[in-house]
C-alpha positions in Angstrom: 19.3 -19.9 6.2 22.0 -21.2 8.2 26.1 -20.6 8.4 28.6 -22.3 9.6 30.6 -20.3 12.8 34.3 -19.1 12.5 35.8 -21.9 14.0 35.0 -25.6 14.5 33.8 -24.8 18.1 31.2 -22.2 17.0 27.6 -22.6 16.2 25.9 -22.3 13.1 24.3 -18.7 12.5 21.0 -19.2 11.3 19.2 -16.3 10.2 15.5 -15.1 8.8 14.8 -15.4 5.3 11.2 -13.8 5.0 10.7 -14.4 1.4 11.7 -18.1 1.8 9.9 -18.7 5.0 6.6 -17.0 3.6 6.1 -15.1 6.9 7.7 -12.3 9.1 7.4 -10.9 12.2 8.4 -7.1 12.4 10.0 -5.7 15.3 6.9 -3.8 16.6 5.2 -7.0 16.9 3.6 -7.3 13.9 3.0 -10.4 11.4 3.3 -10.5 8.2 2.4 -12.9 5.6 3.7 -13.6 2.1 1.7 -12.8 -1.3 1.9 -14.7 -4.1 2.9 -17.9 -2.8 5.9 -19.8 -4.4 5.4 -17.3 -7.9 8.6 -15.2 -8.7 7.7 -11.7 -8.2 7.9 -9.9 -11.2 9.8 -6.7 -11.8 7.1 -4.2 -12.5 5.3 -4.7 -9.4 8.8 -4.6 -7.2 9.1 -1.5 -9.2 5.3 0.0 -8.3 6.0 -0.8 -4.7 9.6 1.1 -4.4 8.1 4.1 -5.9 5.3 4.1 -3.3 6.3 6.0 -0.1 3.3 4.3 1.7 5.2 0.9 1.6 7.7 -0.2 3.8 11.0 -1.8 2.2 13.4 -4.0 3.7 16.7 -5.2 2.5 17.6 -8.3 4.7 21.2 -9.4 4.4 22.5 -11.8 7.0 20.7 -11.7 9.9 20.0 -7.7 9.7 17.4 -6.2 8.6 17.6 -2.3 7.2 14.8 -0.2 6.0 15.5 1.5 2.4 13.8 5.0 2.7 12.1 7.1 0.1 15.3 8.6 -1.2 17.2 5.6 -1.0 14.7 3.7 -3.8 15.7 5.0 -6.8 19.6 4.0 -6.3 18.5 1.0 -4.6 16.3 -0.1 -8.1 19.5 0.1 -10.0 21.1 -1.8 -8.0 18.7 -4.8 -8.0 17.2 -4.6 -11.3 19.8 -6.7 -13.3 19.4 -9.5 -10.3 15.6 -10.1 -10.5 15.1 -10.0 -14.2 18.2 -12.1 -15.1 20.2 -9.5 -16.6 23.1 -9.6 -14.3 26.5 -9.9 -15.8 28.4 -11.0 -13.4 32.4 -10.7 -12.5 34.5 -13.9 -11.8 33.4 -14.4 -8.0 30.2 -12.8 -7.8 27.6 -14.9 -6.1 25.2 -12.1 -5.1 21.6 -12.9 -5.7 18.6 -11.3 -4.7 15.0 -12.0 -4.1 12.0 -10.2 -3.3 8.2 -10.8 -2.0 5.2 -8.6 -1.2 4.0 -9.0 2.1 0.9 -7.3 3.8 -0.6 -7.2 7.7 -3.9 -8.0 8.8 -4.4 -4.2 8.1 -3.6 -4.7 4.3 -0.8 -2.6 4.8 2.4 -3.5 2.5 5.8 -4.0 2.8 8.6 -4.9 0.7 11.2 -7.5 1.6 14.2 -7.9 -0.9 17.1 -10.6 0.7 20.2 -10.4 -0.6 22.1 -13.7 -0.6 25.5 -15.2 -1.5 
């Protein structure tokens, strides 16, 4: 995704969107490719994945990346849900979206990536 910069003199920001670009590469090195293709992930599945502990979830906003730990799922869920199954209502103004993919290594390891856009 790209922004514009502040001022007419500053460049475009242009940051990752994993779930859009189908691939990411973590900051230990390692690639990761998209499942599912072009398919809308569906809400159970996001949901089986945040209650795993063995999974590795990332919330990408802008161009950072934070990890959502154990502890933080649960609150996390809530906040998400009415975004990825429509339910949303949303306030004059409110342009928030989010989307999320599954994602796995050459190890079959998975990790969750949920970007938050508006």
């Amino acid at each position: 995704m790209q922004a514009s910069g502040s001022g007419p003199s500053e460049p475009a920001v242009v940051w990752s969107q994993p779930v859009v670009e189908g691939e990411f590469t973590d900051e230990h090195g390692v690639w990761w490719q998209l499942r599912g293709g072009d398919e809308l992930m569906p809400w159970k599945r996001v949901e089986q994945l945040l209650r795993d502990p063995k999974v590795r979830v990332l919330r990408f906003y802008a161009n950072e990346a934070r990890d959502v730990l154990p502890e933080q799922r649960e609150s996390f869920a809530a906040e998400i849900r009415p975004y990825l199954t429509d339910t949303v209502v949303r306030q004059a103004g409110d342009c928030t979206d989010f989307l999320a993919g599954e994602f796995k290594d050459e190890h079959h390891n998975h990790l969750l990536v949920v970007e938050q856009s508006c």
